[in-house]
LUMTORLUM-219410 format. One line per 8 residues: number of its first residue (from 0); their letters; for each residue x, y, z of C-alpha. Coordinates in Angstrom, 1 decimal, decimal comma, padded with zeros to 4 digits. Example, Ala and Ser with C-alpha at 12.3 -4.5 7.8 and 13.67 -1.06 7.14 Angstrom:
2
0 = as = 012,3/-004,5/007,8 | 013,7/-001,1/007,1
This chain:
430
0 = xxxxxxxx = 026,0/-000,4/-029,2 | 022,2/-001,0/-029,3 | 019,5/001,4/-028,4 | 019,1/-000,9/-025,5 | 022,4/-000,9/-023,8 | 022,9/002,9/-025,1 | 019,7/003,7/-023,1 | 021,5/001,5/-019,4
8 = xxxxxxxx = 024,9/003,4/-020,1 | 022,7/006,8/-019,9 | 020,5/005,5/-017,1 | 024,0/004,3/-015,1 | 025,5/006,9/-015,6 | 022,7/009,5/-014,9 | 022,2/007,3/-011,4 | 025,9/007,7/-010,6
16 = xxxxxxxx = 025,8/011,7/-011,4 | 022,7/011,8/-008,7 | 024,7/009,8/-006,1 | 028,2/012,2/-006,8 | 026,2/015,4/-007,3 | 023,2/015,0/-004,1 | 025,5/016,7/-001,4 | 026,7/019,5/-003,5
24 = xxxxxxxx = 022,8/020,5/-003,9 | 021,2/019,2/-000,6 | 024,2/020,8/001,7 | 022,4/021,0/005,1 | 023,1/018,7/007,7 | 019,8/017,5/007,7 | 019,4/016,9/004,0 | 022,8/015,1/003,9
32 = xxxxxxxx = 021,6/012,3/007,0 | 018,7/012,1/005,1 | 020,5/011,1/001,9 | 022,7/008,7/003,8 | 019,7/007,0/004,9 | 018,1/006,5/001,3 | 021,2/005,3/000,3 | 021,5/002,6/002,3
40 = xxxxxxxx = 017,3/002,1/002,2 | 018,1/001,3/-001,4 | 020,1/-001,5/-000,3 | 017,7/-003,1/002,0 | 014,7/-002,4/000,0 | 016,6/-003,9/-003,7 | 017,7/-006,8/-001,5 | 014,2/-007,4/000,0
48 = xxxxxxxx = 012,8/-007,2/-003,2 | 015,1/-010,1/-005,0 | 012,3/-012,3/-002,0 | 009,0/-010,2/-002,9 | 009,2/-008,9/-006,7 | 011,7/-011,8/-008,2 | 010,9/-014,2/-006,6 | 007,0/-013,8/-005,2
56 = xxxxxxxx = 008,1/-014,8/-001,6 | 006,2/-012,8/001,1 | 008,7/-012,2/004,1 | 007,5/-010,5/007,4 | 011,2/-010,9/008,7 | 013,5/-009,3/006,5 | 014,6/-006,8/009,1 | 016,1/-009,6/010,9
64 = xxxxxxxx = 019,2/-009,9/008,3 | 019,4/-006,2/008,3 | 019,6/-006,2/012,2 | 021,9/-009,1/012,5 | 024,5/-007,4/010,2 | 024,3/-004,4/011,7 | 025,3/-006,3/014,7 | 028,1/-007,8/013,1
72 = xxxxxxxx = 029,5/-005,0/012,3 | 028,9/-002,4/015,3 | 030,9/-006,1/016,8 | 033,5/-005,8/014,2 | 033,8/-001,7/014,5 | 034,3/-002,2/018,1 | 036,6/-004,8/018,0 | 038,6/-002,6/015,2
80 = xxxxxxxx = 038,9/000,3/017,6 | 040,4/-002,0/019,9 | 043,2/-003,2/017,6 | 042,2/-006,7/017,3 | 040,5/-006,9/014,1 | 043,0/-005,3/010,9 | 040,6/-004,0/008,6 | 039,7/-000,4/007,6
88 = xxxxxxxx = 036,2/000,9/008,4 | 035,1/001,6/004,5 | 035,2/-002,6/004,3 | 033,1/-003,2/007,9 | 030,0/-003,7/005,8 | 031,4/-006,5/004,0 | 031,3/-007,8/008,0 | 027,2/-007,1/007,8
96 = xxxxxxxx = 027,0/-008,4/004,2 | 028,8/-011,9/005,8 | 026,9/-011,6/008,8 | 023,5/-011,5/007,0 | 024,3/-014,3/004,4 | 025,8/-016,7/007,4 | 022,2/-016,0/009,2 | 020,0/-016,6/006,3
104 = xxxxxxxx = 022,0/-019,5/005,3 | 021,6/-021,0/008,9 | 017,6/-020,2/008,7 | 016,8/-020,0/005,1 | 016,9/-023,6/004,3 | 014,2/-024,5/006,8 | 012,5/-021,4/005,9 | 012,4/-021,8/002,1
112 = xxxxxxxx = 011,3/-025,5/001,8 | 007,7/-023,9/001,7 | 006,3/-021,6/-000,5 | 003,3/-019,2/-000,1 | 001,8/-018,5/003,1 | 003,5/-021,0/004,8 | 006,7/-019,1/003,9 | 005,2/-015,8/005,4
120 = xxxxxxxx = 004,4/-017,7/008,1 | 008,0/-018,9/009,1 | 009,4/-016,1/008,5 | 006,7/-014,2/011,0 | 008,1/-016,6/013,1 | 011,8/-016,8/012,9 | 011,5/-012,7/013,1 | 009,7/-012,8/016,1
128 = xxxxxxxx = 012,1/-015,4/017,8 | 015,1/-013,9/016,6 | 013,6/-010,1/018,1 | 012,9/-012,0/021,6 | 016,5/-013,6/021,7 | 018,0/-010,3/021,6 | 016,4/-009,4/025,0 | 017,6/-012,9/026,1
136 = xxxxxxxx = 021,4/-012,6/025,2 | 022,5/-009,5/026,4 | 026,0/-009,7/025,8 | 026,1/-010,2/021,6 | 022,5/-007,8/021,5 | 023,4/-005,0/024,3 | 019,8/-005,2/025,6 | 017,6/-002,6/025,5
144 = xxxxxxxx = 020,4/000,2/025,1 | 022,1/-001,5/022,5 | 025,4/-001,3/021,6 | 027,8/001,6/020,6 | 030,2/002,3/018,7 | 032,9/004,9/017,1 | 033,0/004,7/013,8 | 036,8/006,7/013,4
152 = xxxxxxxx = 039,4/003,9/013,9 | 043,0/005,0/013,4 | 044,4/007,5/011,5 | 043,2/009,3/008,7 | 044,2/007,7/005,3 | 043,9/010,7/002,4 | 042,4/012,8/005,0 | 039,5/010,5/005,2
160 = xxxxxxxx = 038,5/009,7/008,8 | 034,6/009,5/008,4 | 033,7/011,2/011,1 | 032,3/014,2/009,0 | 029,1/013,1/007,7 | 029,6/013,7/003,7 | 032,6/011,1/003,9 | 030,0/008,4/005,5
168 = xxxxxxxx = 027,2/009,6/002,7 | 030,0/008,5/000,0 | 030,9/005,5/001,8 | 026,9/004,9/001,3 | 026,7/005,9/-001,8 | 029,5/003,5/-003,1 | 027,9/000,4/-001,6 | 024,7/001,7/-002,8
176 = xxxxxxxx = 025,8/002,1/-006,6 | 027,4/-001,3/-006,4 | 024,7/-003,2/-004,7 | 022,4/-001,9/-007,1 | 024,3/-002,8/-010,0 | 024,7/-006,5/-008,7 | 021,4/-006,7/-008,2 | 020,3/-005,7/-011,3
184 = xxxxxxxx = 023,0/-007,9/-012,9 | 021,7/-010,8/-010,8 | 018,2/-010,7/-012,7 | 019,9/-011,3/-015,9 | 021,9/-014,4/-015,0 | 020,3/-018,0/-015,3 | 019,5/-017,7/-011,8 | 017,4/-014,2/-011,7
192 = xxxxxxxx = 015,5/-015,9/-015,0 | 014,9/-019,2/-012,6 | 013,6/-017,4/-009,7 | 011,1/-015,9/-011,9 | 009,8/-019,0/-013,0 | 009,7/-020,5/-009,8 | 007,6/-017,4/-009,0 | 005,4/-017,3/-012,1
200 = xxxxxxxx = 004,8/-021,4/-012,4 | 007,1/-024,0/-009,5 | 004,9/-026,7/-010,7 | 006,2/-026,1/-014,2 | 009,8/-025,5/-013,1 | 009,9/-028,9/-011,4 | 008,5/-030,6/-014,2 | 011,8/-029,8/-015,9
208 = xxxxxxxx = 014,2/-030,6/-013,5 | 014,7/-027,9/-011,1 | 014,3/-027,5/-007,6 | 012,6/-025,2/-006,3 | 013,6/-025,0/-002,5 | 017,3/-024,4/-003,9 | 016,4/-021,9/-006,3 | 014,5/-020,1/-003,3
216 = xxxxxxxx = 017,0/-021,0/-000,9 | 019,6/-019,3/-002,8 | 018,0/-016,1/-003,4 | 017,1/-016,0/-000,1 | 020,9/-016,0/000,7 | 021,7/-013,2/-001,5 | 018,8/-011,3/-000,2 | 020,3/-011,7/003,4
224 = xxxxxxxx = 024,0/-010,8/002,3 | 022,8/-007,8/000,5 | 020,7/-006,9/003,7 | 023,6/-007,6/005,8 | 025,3/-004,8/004,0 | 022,8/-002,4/004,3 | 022,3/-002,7/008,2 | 026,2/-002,3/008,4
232 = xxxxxxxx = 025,9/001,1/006,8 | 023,2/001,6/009,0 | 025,2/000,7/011,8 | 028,1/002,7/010,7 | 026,2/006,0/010,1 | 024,4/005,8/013,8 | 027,2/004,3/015,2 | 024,8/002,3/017,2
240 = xxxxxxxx = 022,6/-000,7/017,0 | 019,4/-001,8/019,2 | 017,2/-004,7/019,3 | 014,5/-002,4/017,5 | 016,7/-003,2/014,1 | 015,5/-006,6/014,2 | 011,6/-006,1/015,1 | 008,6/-006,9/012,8
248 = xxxxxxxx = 007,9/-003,0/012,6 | 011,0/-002,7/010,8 | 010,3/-005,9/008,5 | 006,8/-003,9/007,5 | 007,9/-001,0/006,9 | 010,3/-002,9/004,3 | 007,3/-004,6/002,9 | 005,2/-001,6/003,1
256 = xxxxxxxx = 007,7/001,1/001,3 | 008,6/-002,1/-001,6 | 005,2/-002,3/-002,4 | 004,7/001,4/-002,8 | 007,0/002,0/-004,6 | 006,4/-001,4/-006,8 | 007,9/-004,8/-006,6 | 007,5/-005,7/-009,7
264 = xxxxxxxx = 009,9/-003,6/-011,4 | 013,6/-003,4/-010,4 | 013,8/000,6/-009,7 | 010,0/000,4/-007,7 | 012,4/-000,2/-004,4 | 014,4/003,1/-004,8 | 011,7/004,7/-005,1 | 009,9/002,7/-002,2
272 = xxxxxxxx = 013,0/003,5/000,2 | 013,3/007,6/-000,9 | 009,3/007,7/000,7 | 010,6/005,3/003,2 | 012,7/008,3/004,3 | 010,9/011,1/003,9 | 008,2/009,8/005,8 | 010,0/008,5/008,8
280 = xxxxxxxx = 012,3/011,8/008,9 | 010,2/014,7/007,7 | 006,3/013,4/007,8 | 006,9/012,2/010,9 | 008,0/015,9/012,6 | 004,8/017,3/010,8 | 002,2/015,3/012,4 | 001,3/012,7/014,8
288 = xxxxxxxx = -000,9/011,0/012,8 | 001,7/010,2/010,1 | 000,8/006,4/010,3 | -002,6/007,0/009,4 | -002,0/008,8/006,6 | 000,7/006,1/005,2 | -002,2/003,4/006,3 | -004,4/005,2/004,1
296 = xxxxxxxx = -002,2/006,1/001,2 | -001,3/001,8/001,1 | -004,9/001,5/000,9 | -005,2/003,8/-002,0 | -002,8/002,3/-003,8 | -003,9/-001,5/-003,3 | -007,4/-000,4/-004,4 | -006,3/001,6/-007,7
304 = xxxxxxxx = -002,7/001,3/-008,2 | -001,1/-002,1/-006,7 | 001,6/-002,1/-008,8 | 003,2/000,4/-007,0 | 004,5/003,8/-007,9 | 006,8/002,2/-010,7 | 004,1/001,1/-012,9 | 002,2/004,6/-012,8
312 = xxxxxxxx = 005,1/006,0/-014,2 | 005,7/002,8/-016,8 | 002,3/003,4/-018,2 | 002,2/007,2/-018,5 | 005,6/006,7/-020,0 | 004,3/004,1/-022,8 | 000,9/007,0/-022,9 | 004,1/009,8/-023,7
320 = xxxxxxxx = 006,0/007,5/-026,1 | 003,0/007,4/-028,2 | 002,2/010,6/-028,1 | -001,4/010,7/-026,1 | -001,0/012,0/-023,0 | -002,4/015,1/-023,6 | -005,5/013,6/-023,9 | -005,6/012,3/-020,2
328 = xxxxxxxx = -003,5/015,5/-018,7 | -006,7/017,1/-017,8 | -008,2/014,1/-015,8 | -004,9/014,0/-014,0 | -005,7/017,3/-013,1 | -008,9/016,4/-012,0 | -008,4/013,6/-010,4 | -005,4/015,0/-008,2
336 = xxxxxxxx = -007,6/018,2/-007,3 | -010,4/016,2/-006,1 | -008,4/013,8/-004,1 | -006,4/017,0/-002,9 | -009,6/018,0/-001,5 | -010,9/014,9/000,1 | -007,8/014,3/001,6 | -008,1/017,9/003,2
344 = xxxxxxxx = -011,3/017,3/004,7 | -010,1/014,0/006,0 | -006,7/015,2/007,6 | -008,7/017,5/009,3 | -011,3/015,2/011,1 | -008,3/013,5/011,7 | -005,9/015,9/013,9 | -008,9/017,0/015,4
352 = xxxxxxxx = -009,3/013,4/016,7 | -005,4/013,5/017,5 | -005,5/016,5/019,4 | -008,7/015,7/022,0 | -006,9/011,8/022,4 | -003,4/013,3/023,2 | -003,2/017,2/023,1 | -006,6/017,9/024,9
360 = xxxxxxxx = -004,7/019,8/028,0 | -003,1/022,7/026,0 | -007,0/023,6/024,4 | -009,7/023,0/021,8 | -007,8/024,5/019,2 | -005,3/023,8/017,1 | -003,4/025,5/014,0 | -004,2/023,6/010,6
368 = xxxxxxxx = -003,0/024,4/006,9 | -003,2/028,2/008,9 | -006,8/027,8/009,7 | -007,9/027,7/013,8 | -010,3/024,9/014,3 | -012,0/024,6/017,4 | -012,2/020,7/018,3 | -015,4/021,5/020,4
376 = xxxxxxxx = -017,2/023,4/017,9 | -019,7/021,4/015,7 | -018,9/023,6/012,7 | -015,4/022,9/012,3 | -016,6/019,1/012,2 | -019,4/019,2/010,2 | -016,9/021,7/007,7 | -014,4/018,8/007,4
384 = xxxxxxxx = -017,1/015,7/006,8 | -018,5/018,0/004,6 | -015,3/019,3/002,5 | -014,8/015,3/002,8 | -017,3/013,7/001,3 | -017,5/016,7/-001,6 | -013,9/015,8/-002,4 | -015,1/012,2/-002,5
392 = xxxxxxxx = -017,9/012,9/-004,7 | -015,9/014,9/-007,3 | -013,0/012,2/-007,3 | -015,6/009,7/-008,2 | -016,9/011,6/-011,1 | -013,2/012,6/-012,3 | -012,4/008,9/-011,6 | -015,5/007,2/-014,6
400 = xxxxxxxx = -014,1/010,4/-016,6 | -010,4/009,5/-016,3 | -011,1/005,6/-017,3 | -013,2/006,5/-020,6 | -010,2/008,4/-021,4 | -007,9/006,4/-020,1 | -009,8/003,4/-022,1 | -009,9/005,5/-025,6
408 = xxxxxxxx = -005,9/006,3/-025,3 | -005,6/002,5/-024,8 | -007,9/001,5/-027,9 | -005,5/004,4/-030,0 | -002,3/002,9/-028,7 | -003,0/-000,8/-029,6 | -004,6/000,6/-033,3 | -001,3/002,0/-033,5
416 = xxxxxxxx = 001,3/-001,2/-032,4 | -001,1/-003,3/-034,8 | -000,2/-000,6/-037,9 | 003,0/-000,4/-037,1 | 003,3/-004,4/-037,2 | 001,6/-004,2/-040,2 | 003,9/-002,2/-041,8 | 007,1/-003,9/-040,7
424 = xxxxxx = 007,9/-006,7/-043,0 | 007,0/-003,8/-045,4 | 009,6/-001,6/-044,3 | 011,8/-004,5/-043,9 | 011,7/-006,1/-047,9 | 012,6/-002,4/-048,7
């Protein structure tokens, strides 16, 4: 076994550990619904990715194969309770997964004859009439209430019911290991390589024979199976879908979270949906103004890091593997003290803002960080601009510092691949 394939058993493995050993650890009810979530998050947000990373097609309406398999399998639950579909609960999302690729295959070959912006476009569109049909046709989409459903059908088989929680979370965390795994396997096959190249150069890919609408087209198929499955989790863990499963929020928020955590690596998505999470479930309850601060954060990362999460980590990791980073640890330091401290100022002026909009009635002042600032005092807001722009200031000056280091390590590293080159057929004769 090569280093290579020792190094995926190990990763696997370590991946399927995390997905056995995460309730044992996180044991409260809210940590567990939260880990049910990511674990089917993973699902939409790998499967979104195979359009955006592998394949460098911009979708704003992804949420609307997660939606309509979550509606083919609430459909399928229901109609399961009632005796009149056979088939145990743990294989419903299978009903989502076929749900999702029926749907894309029905609008993915008109969708994916154009590339580009005309791609966003269309599916912008499709989203947005697929979102207004469910308020039209009450009887498939429930209307506004949605539909409901229960998600223990029959008897127990081995004692599992999955009405308890954990049982759901494994049920999750099966599809999840599984999806993932066919995903990843999928961008090793002829087809994962193609959709690259149609990505990278369709011109080129023509040239030789291909097509580039079926490439797309068929990617797009897988994408929507994949997200099929993930809304039936969904569907199964809330035991209830609404028309808001199919909106262009939702379709963002895929796209947002993808990006953040980096499309262009396969493991950027997990990491995009764990945020995903966190910020809906937890940010969220902290403050009102939890949008802003996820608006500003993407804008961070477009300006400095837009490829994501994933390729911070893939670049400190080549810094590590040769031995450097050391030598940028202290503008790290730097540069996350400065922006701690802009960001301070900033969230400040901005619940401030938040309170006299919406909270105004119950008084000028509110509890931050465990300070008391007094919205109508002009020294709490000239503190905040000026703890702002100091922070802003500082992270400037860490900033120049970090990219002359970051700049020398570089020069070091490629010194060093060069020597080692060198040395090679050396090494190699003896």
């Amino acid at each position: 076994m090569t280093s290579v394939h020792r190094g995926r058993v190990i990763v696997w493995g370590l991946f399927a550990l995390a997905l056995v050993v995460a309730p044992m650890v996180f044991r409260s009810g809210l940590a567990l619904s939260m880990l049910t979530q990511m674990g089917y998050m993973i699902v939409i947000c790998l499967s979104y990715n195979l359009l955006l990373g592998q394949g460098g097609m911009l979708s704003f309406g992804h949420a609307v194969y997660v939606g309509l398999g979550a509606y083919g399998t609430i459909h399928a639950l229901n109609a399961a309770s009632g005796g009149a579909l056979p088939l145990p609960v743990s294989l419903l999302p299978l009903v989502g997964g076929l749900s999702g690729l029926f749907f894309a295959a029905l609008l993915g070959f008109v969708t994916t004859k154009k590339a580009a912006t005309p791609f966003a476009m269309i599916t912008l569109g499709v989203g947005e009439l697929v979102f207004a049909m469910s308020l039209m046709f009450p009887g498939f989409f429930g209307g506004e209430a949605g539909i409901s459903g229960n998600r223990v059908v029959g008897k127990p088989v081995w004692g599992i019911s999955f009405g308890p929680q954990v049982q759901v979370y494994y049920l999750v965390a099966v599809y999840c290991f599984l999806s993932t795994a066919a995903l990843f396997a999928l961008t090793r096959t002829p087809l994962g390589r193609m959709l690259n190249a149609v990505r990278d150069n369709p011109e080129r890919v023509e040239f030789v024979g291909y097509n580039t609408q079926i490439v797309r087209y068929l990617a797009f198929m897988i994408a929507g199976f994949f997200a099929g499955i993930g809304g039936g989790l969904a569907a199964l863990n809330f035991e209830t879908v609404t028309a808001e499963t199919l909106s262009g929020l939702r379709s963002g928020g895929y796209l947002l979270f993808t990006f953040l955590g980096g499309a262009m690596f396969f493991f950027g998505p997990i990491i995009g949906a764990v945020l995903l999470v966190l910020a809906l479930v937890l940010f969220s309850e902290v403050t009102k103004a939890w949008q802003i601060y996820l608006g500003l954060v993407f804008m961070v990362m477009v300006m400095y890091a837009p490829g994501g999460i994933a390729s911070l980590l893939m670049m400190n990791l080549r810094v590590a593997s040769f031995k450097r980073f050391a030598r940028i640890g202290a503008s790290y330091l730097a540069l996350g003290g400065t922006l701690a401290v802009a960001l301070l100022g900033s969230a400040a002026m901005v619940e401030m803002v938040y309170h006299i909009q919406l909270d105004a009635a119950l008084g000028s002042t509110i509890k931050f960080l465990g300070a008391t600032l007094d919205t109508r005092s002009a020294n709490a807001w000239v503190g905040a601009v000026f703890v702002t722009l100091t922070g802003a200031g500082l992270f400037e000056v860490a900033r120049r510092a970090y990219r002359a280091d970051w700049h020398e390590v570089q020069v070091h590293i490629e010194a060093e691949v060069k020597r080692r080159e060198a040395r090679a057929p050396e090494v190699a004769a003896s």
